[in-house]
VEXFI-81433 format. One record per residue: residue in one letter; x, y, z of N, C-alpha, C, CB in turn; residue number from 1. Coordinates in steps of 0.001 Angstrom, whole numbers, always signed. Glycine has a CB too. Example, Ala and Ser with C-alpha at 12.3 -4.5 7.8 and 13.67 -1.06 7.14 Angstrom:
# residues 2
KOLKE lumtor     n_X     n_Y     n_Z    ca_X    ca_Y    ca_Z     c_X     c_Y     c_Z    cb_X    cb_Y    cb_Z zase
KOLKE      A  +13190   -5690   +7800  +12300   -4500   +7800  +13200   -3300   +7800  +11308   -4473   +9046    1
KOLKE      S  +12850   -2250   +7080  +13670   -1060   +7140  +12900     +30   +7870  +14084    -598   +5725    2
END
This chain:
# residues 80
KOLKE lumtor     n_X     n_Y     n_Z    ca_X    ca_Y    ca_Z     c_X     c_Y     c_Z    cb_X    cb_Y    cb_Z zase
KOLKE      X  +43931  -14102  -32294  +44085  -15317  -33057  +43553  -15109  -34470  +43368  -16485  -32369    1
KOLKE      X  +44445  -15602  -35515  +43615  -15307  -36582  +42635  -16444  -37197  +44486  -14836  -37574    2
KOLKE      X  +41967  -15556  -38368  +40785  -16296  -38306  +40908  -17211  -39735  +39397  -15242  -38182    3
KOLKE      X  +40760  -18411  -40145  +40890  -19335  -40962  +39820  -19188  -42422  +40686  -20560  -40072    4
KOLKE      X  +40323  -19355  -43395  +39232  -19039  -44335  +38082  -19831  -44019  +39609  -19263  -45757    5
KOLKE      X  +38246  -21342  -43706  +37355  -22118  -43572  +35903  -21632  -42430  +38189  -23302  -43204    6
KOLKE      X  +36590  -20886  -41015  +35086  -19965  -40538  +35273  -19436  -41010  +34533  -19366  -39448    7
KOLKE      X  +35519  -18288  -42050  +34921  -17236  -43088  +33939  -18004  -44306  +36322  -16393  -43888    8
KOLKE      X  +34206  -19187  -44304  +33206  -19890  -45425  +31990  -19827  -44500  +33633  -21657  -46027    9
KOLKE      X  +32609  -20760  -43442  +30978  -21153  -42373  +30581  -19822  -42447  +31079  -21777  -40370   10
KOLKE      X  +30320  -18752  -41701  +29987  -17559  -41436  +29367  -16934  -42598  +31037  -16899  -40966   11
KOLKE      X  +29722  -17095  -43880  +29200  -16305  -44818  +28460  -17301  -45547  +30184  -15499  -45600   12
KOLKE      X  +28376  -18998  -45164  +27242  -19874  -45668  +26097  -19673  -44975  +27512  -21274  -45613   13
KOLKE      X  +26214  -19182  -43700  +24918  -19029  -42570  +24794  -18058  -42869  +24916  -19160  -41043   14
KOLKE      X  +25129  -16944  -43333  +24749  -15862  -43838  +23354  -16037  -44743  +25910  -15363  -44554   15
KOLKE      X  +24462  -16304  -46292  +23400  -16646  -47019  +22494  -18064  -46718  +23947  -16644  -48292   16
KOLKE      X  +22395  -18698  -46295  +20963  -19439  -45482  +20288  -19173  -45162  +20778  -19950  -44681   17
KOLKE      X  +20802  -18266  -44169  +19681  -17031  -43171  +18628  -16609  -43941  +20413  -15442  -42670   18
KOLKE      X  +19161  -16086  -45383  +18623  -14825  -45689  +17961  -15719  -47340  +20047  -13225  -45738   19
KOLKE      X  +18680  -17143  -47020  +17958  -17755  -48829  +16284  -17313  -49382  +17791  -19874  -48776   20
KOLKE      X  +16422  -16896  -50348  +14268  -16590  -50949  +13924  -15181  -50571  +12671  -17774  -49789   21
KOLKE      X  +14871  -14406  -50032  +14915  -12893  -49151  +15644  -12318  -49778  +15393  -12734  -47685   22
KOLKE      X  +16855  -12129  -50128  +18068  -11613  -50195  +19240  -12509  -50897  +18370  -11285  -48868   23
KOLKE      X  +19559  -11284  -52380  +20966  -12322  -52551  +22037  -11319  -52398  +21179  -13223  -54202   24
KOLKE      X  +22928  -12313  -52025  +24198  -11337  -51650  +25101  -11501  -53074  +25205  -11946  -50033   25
KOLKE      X  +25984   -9843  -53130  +27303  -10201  -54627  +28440  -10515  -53397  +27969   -8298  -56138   26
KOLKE      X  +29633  -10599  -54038  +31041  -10859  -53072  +31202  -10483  -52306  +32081  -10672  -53271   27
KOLKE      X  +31090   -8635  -52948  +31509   -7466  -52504  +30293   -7651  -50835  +31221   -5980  -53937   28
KOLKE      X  +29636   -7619  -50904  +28370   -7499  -49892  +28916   -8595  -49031  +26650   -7796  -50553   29
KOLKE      X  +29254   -9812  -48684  +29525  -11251  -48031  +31057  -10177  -47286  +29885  -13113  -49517   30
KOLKE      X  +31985  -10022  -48542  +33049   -9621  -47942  +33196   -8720  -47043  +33679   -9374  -48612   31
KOLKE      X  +32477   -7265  -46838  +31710   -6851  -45869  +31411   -7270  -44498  +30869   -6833  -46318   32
KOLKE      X  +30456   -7825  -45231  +30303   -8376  -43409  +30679   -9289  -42806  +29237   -8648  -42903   33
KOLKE      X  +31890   -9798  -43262  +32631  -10692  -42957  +33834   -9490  -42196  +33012  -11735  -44340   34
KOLKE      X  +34183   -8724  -42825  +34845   -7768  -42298  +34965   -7194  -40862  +34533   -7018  -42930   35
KOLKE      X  +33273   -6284  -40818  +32499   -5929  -39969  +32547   -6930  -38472  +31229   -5886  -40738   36
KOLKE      X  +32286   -8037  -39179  +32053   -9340  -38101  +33571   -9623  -37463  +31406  -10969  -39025   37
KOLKE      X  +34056  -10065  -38404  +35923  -10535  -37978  +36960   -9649  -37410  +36799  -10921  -39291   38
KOLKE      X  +36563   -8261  -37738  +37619   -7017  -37898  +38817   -6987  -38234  +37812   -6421  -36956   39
KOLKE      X  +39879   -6648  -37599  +40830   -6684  -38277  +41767   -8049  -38521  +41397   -5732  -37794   40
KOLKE      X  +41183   -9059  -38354  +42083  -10008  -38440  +41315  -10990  -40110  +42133  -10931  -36646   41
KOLKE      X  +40450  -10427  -40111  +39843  -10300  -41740  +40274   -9510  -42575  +38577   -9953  -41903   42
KOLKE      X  +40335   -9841  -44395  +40944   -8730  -45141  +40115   -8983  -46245  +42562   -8715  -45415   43
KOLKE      X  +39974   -8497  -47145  +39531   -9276  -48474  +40085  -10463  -49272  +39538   -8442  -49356   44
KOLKE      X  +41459  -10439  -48978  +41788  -11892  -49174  +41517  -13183  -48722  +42652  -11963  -49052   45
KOLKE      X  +41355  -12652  -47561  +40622  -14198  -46686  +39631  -14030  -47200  +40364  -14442  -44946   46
KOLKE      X  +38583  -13290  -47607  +37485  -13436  -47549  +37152  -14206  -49100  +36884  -12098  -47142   47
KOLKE      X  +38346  -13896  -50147  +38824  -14206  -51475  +38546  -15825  -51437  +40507  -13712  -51749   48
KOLKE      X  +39562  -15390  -50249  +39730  -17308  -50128  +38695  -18539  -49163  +41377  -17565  -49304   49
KOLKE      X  +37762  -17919  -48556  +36447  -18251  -48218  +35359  -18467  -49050  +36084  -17471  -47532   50
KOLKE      X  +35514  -17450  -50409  +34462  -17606  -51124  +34941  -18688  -52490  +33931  -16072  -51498   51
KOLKE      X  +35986  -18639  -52611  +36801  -20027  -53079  +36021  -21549  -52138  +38862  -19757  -52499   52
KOLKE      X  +36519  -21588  -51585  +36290  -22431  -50507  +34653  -23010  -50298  +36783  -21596  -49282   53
KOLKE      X  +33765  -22242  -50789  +32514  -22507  -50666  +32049  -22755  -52282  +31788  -21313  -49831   54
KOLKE      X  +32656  -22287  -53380  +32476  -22590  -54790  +32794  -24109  -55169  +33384  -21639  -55601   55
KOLKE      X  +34213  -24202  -54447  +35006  -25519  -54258  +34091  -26663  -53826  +36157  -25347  -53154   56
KOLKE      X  +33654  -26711  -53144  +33274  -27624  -52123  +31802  -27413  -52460  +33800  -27306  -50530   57
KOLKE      X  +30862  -26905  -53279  +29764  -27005  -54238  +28615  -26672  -53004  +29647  -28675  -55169   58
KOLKE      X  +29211  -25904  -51708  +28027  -25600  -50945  +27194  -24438  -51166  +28361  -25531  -49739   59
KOLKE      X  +27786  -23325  -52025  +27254  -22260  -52887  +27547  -22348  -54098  +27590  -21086  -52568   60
KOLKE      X  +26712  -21488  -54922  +27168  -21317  -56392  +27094  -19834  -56935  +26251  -22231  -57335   61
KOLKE      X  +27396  -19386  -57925  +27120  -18172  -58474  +26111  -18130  -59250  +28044  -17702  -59073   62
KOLKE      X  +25129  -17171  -59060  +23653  -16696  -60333  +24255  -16059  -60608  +22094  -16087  -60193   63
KOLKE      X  +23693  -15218  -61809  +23441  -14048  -62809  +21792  -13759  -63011  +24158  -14470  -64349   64
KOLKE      X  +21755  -12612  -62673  +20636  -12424  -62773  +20616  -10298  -62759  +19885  -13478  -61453   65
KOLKE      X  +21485  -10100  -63907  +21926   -8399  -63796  +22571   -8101  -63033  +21091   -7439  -63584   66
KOLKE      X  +23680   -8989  -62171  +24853   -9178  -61438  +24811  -10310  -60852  +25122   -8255  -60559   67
KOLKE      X  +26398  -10584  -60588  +26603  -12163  -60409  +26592  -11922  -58936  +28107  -13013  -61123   68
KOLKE      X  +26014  -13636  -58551  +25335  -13562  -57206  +25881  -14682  -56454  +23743  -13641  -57268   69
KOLKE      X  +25886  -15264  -55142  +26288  -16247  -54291  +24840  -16254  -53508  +27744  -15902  -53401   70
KOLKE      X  +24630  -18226  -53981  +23422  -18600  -53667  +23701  -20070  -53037  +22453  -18512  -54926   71
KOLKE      X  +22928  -20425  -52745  +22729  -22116  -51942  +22519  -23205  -53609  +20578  -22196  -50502   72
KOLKE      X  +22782  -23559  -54026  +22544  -24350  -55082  +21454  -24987  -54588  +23618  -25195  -55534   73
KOLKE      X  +20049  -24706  -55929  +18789  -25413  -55835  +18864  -26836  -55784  +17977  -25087  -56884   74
KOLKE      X  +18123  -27532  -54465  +17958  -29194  -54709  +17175  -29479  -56037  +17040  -29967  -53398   75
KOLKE      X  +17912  -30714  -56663  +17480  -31516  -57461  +16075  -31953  -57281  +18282  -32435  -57465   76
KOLKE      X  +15642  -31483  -58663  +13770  -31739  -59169  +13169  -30592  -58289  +12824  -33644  -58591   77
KOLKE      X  +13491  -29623  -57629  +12939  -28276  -57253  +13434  -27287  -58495  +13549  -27755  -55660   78
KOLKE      X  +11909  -26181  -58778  +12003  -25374  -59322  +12282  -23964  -58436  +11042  -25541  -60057   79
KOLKE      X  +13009  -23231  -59182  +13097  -21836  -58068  +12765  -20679  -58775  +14651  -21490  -57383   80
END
């Protein structure tokens, strides 16, 4: 059965959750183990379109910080 971008969003939001204040992940790294995890019914396009999907919908965002990053967007009046 194939697999929907929308669990490739879930899957790579619990990802980075897991790992928020520890570890930031770039695309390339999410897309990975999204790979790994899904196998072949994953490609980088889905995974294209998962990480769309989570930009969209404002449940991650991108840093910069000497490469661009996928993070949990900081709550309002918290410093990070």
């Amino acid at each position: 059965m194939a697999v929907t971008p929308e669990e490739v969003a879930d899957a790579m939001y619990q990802m980075v959750e897991e790992y928020q204040g520890r570890k930031k992940f770039k695309a390339g790294d999410l897309t990975k183990a999204m790979i790994e995890k899904f196998g072949e019914d994953c490609d980088k396009k889905l995974c294209k379109a998962a990480i769309r999907t989570l930009m969209d919908s404002g449940r991650c965002v991108y840093t910069y910080f000497g490469g661009s990053f996928i993070e949990i967007p900081p709550e309002e009046g918290t410093d990070r």
